[in-house]
Structure formats: C-alpha cells, structure tokens
C-alpha positions in Angstrom: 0.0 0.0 0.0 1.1 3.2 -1.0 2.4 5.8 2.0 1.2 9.4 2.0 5.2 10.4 2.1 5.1 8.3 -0.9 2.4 10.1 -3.0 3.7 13.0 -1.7 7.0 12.5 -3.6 5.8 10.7 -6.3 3.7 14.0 -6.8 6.5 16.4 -6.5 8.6 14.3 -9.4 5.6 15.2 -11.5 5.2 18.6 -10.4 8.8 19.8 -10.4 9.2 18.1 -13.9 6.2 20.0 -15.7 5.2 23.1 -14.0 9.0 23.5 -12.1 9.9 23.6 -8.8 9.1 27.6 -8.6 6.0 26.8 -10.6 4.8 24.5 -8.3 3.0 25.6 -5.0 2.4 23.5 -2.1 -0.9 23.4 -2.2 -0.8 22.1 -5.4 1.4 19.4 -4.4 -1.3 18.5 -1.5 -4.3 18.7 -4.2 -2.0 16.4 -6.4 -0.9 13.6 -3.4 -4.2 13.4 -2.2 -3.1 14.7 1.3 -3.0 17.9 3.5 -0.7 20.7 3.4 -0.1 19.5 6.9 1.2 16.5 6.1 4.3 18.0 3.8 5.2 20.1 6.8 5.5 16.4 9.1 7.7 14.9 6.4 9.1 17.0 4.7 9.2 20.9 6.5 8.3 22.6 3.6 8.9 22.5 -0.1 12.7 23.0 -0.1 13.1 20.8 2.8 11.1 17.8 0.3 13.1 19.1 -2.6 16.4 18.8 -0.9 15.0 15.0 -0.2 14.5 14.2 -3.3 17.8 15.3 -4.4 19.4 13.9 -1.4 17.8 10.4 -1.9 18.8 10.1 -5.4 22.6 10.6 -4.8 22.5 8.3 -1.8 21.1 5.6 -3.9 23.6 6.8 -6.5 26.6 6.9 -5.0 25.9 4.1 -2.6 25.5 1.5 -6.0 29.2 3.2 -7.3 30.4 2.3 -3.7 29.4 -1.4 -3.4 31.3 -2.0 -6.8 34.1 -0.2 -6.1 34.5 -2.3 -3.2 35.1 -5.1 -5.2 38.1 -3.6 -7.1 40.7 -6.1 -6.6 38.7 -9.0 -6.4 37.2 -8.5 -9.6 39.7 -6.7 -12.7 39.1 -2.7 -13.3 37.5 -4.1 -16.9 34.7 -6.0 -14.6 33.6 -3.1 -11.6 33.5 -0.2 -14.8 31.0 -2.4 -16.7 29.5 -3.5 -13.3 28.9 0.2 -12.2 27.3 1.2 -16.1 24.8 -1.5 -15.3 23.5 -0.8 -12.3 23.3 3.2 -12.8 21.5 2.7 -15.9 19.5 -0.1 -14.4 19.0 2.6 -11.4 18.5 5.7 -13.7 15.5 3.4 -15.8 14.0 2.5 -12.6 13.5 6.2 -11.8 13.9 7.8 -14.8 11.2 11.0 -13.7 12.9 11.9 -10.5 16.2 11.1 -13.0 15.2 13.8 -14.8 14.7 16.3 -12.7 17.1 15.6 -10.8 19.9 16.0 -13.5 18.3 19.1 -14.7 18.1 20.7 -11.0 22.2 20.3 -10.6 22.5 22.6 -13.2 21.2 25.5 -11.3 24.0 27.1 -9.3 22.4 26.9 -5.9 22.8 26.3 -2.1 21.5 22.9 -2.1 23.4 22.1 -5.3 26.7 23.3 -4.7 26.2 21.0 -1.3 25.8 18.4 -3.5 28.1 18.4 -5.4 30.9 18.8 -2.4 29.2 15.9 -1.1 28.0 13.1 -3.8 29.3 14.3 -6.5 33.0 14.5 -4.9 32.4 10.8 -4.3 31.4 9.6 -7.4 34.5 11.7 -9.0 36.6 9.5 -6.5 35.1 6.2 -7.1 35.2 6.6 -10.8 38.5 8.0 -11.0 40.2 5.2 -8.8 38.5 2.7 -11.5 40.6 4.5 -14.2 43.8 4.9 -12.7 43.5 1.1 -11.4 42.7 0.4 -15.1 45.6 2.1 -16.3 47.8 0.2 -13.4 46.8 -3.0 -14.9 46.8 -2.1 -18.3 43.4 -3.0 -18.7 42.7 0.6 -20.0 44.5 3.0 -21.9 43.2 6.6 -20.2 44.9 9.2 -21.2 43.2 12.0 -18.6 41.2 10.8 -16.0 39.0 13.9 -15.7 38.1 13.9 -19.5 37.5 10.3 -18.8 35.5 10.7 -15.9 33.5 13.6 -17.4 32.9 11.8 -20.9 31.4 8.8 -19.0 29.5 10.7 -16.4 27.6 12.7 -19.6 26.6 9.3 -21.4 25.3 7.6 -18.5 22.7 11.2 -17.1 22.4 12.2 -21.5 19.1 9.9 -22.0 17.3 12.0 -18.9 19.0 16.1 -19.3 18.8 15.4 -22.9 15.6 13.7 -22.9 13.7 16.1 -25.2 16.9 16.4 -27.7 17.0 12.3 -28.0 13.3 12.4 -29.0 13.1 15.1 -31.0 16.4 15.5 -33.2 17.3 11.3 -32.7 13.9 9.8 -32.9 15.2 8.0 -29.6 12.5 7.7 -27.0 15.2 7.7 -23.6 11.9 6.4 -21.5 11.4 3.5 -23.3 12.9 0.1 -21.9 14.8 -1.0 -25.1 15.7 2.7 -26.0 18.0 2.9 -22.8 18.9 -0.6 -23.2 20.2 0.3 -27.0 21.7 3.5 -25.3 23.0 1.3 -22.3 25.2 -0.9 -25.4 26.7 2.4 -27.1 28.0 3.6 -23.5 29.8 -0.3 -24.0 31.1 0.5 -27.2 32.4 3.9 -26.0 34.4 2.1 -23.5 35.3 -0.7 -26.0 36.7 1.6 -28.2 38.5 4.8 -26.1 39.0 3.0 -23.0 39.8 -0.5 -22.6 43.2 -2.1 -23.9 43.5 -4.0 -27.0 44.7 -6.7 -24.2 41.3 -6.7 -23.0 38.9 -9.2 -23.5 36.1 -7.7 -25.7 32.8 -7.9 -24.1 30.1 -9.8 -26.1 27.4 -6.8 -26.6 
C-alpha cells in the first residue's frame, strides 16, 4: 500500500518536472498527493526541505550503487567493476527515470543545495570513478589518457538519455523512456568504453 510520504513525492517528481519547482506551489502538491498541506510540513518541513530529499535520496542511492562495486576492485579486474557500475546506474536511472530527470536538470542551477551536493555526492562519485581508471591504467586494462576527461565523458553518457531527454526524441527519434531505447543507449555507452577505454589486451565484451 502506497504511503502518503510516498504520494507525496511521487507528486513532486511530477510537479517539479512540468510546471518546475518555482511553478509549483504547495498546495498544489497536496491537491496532487491526495493529502494535507499539513502532512508536507511532518515529512518534509516545507517544499525546499522535500526538494532537498529528493535530491538527497537520489545521490545516496547513486553513489551508494558506485560504492558497493568499487569495493570489489581487486577482487574482480578494473575491466569487470566499470561495466559493473554502467549496469547498475542505468538499471538505477530506468527505474527512476522522472525523479532522474529532474534531478539531472536541477544540478544545473547554481544553488545552495546544489553546490552542497556536489561537495558531497558528486566529490564521491568523482573519487570512485576515477580510482577505477587509474587502477585500469595500473593494470593495463585501460588506456586513459586524462582521468578527468575520462570521468567527465562517461559521467555525460550515462545522465544524457534523462538532461537530454527532449533532444534524443526530437532530433534522434530516440524515445530515452522506453525500456529498449536505454537498453540500446545502455550498449553504445559499452562500445564507448570498448573503443576509447579498454586495452586491446582486453577481452572484448560480447554486446
């Protein structure tokens, strides 16, 4: 059964991705979960408090999935936790590709709340994805020439299908909230990697 802090954020990830997060009043987020204005205030404070959630939610889940694999480095090769982490942030990113959305879009804005995120999070995932590289390189399982490029080229693929939602559609003909469209996107991030990032010493990965 579905909670009332539920409907409440589920109705935010609508709100904040059509009418925007200044467009959207409280009481229309009440009207829209079904609830009282009250009950934001008990879970959430107010509207910043439940938009800082949201944001807040999504990079813990986020960087918490780039964590877990990163643990693994050394028991499995550099080659294995990169593809490992692509999965499960795409896999991640199609599950909740709405609050994906607007959460990509919303780090855009040079803000309070965002610039804490990104000395927070976003520091993190810089860290976790850059130790992949370098341990890649170490092992000559990858050939990366600059590790921030690296980092920043891979970072834009993987969050492209949900900032650049509207340009996939329109000028691609891709629909990014379609299963098999991210799933098709999801393989060209593994050719990228095929081709600019592993060794030829590398096994190829069947695609």
């Amino acid at each position: 059964m579905e909670t009332t802090k539920q409907r409440i954020i589920d109705a935010a990830v609508i709100l904040f991705n059509t009418k925007g997060y200044d467009g959207t009043s409280i009481r229309e987020l009440a009207k829209k979960a079904k609830v009282n204005v009250s009950h934001i205030s008990y879970y959430f404070e107010s509207k910043a408090g439940l938009q800082e959630y949201l944001l807040s939610s999504f990079f813990d889940q986020y960087v918490n999935l780039l964590e877990t694999e990163y643990k693994k480095l050394g028991k499995v090769s550099a080659t294995e936790c990169l593809l490992q982490c692509v999965e499960k942030i795409m896999k991640f990113h199609r599950e909740n590709r709405q609050l994906a959305r607007y959460v990509y879009r919303e780090i855009t804005l040079d803000t309070i709340l965002v610039r804490e995120i990104m000395s927070t999070y976003l520091v993190k995932e810089k860290f976790y994805f850059k130790a992949i590289f370098e341990k890649g390189n170490k092992n000559k399982e990858f050939h990366v020439s600059s590790f921030l490029l690296a980092v920043m080229q891979l970072k834009s693929m993987i969050s492209t299908p949900f900032l650049q939602s509207q340009y996939l559609a329109e000028v691609w003909h891709i629909m990014p909230y379609e299963t098999t469209a991210v799933d098709q996107y999801h393989e060209e991030i593994l050719h990228w990697l095929e081709k600019t990032v592993f060794s030829s010493s590398v096994k190829k990965i069947a695609l």
